[in-house]
C-alpha positions in Angstrom: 113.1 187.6 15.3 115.8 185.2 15.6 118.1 184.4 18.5 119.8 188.0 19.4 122.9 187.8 20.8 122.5 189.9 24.7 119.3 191.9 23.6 116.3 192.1 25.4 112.8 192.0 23.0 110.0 193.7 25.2 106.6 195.1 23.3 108.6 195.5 20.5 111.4 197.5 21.9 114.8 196.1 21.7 117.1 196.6 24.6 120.9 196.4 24.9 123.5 197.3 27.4 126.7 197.6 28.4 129.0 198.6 31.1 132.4 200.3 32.0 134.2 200.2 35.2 137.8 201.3 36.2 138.4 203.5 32.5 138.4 206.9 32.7 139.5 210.0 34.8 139.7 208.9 38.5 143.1 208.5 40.3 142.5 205.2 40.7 140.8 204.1 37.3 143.0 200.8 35.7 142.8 202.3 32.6 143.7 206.1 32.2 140.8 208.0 29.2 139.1 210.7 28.2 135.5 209.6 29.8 134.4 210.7 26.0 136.1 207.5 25.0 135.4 205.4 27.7 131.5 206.5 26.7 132.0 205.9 22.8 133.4 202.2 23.2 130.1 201.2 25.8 128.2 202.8 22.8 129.5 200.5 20.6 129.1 197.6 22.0 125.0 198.7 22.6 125.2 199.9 19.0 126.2 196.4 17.6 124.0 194.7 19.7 120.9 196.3 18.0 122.3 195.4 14.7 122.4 192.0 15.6 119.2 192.0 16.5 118.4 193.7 13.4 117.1 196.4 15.2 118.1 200.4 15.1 118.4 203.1 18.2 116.0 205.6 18.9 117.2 206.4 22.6 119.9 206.2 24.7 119.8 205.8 28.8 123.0 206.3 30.6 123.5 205.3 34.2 126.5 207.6 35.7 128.2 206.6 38.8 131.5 208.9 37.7 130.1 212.1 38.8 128.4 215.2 37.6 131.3 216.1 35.6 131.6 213.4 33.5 128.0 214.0 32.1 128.7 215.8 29.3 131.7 213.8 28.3 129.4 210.8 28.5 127.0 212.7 26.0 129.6 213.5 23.7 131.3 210.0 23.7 128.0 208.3 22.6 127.3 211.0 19.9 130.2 210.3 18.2 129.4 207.0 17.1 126.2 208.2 15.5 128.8 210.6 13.9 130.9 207.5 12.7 128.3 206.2 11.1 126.5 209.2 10.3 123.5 208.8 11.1 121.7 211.3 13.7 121.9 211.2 17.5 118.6 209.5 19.0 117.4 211.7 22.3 119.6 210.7 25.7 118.6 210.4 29.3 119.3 208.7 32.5 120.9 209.3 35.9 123.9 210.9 37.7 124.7 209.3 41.1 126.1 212.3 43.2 125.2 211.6 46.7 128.4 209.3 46.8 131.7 209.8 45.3 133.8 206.8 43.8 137.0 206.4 43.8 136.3 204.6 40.3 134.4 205.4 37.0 131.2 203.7 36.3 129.1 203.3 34.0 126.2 201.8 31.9 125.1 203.0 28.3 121.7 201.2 27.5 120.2 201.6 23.8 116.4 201.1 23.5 115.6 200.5 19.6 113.4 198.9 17.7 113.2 195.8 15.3 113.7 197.5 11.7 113.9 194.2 10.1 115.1 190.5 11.2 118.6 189.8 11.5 119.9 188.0 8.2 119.0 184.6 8.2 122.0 181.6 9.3 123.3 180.9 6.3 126.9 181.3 4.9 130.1 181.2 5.8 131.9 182.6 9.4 134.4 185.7 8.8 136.0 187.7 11.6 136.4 191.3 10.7 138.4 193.4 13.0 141.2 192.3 16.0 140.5 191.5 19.0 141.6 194.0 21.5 140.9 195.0 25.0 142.5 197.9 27.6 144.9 199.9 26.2 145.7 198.2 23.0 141.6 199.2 22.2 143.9 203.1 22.0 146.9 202.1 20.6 146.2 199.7 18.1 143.0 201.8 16.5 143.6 201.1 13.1 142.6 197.3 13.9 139.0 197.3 15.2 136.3 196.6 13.2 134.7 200.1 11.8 131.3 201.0 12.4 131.3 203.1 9.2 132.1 200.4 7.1 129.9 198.2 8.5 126.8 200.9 7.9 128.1 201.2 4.4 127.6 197.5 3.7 124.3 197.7 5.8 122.9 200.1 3.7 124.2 198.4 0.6 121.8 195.4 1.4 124.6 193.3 1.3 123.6 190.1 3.3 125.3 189.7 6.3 124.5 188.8 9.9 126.5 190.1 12.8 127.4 188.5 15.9 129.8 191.1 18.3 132.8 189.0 20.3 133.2 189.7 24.2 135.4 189.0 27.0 134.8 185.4 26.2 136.4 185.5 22.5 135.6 184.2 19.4 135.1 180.5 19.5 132.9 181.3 22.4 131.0 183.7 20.2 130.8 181.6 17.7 129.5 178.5 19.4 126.9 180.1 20.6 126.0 181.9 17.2 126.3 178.7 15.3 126.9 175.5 17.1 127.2 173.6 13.8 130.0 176.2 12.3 131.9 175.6 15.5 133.5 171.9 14.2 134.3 174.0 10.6 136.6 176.1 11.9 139.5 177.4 9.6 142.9 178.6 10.9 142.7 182.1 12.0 145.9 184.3 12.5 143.9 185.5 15.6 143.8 184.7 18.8 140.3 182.6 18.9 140.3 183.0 22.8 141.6 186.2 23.7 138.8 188.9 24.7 137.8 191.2 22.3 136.8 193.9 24.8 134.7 196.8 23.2 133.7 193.9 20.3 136.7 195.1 18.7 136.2 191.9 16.0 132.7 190.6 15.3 131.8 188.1 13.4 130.2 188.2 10.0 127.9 185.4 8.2 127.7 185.9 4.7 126.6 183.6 2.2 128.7 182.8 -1.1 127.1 185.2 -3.6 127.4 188.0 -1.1 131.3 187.6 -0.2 132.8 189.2 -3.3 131.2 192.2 -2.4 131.7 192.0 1.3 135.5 191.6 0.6 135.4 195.0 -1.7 134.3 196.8 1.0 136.1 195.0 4.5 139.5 194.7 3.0 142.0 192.8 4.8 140.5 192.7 8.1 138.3 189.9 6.5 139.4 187.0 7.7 137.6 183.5 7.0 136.7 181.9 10.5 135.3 178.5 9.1 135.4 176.3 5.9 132.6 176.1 3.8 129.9 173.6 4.5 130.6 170.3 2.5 134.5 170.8 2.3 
């Protein structure tokens, strides 16, 4: 397997994570959701992870520090990406804590999958697909993240791609880590190349030549080029 971007490989089982603190339903949460949501946007993130590792889910572990009530809500929040992309719910476990009472939400979603093929090889060009976003512009400014559904579509259309997901630390972060090399290629990029991309609202996409009229057909607008072809 090549390098994953935050996964864990252990006996074959790929692990990724990701956590949510302060979003929710508490009094004192920074950032006022349904827990459903707050739950669907960790699941995401751990969803995209596997991809990059060109891995797929087959169960979910959630760690709950918001209470027995938020349980269900959790539940629902991850099944609704596997409805996004519609593909089937893997089984879900974990742990309530409900000796203590925050005053905060918290939480961790953790996918375990496992390798279904290697992620796409490093070659191609850098795209960004989707905004960057974080807080409440994640709810208010929907119609700009990067959609899981289309990027199953394309998935399943064996079109070659591979996917990095941007965090907190932005997209030239991202991408020097990704691809050192693309790094000194970059193009200009109406975006904001620092800025965090919360929930990996943008990701970026390698996609070699023969493979971007296609990807374009199915991305739209939201395909932005991130660097210059090698050689230019």
């Amino acid at each position: 397997m090549s390098s994953p971007r935050n996964a864990l490989e252990i006996g074959g089982l790929i692990v990724t994570t990701d956590n949510s603190g302060g979003i929710g339903e508490k009094p004192d949460d920074l950032v006022a959701v349904p827990d459903r949501i707050t739950a669907r946007f960790a699941a995401r993130v751990c969803l995209l992870e596997q991809w990059a590792a060109g891995a797929e889910p087959e169960a979910v572990l959630l760690h709950n520090f918001s209470g027995g009530a938020s349980w269900e809500a959790y539940c629902t929040g991850v099944r609704d990406i596997f409805d996004e992309i519609g593909e089937p719910a893997p089984p879900i476990s974990g742990s309530t804590e409900t000796n203590m009472e925050l005053r905060q939400s918290a939480l961790t979603v953790t996918f375990l999958g496992r390798a279904a093929a290697s992620p796409s090889g490093s070659s191609g060009d850098w795209f960004t697909y989707g905004t960057p976003l974080v807080g409440e512009a994640v709810l208010t400014e929907a119609a700009d993240i990067a959609s899981l559904a289309v990027l199953q579509e394309v998935r399943r259309l064996c079109i070659p791609m591979r996917i990095w997901p941007v965090g907190s630390a932005g997209i030239l972060a991202e991408l020097m880590i990704a691809d050192p090399a693309a790094a000194a290629r970059i193009a200009g990029s109406p975006l904001d190349l620092h800025t965090s991309a919360g929930p990996a609202t943008v990701v970026l996409l390698q996609i070699p030549a023969a493979a971007q009229p296609a990807a374009r057909k199915y991305f739209g607008r939201q395909l932005r080029p991130l660097t210059v072809p090698a050689g230019e």
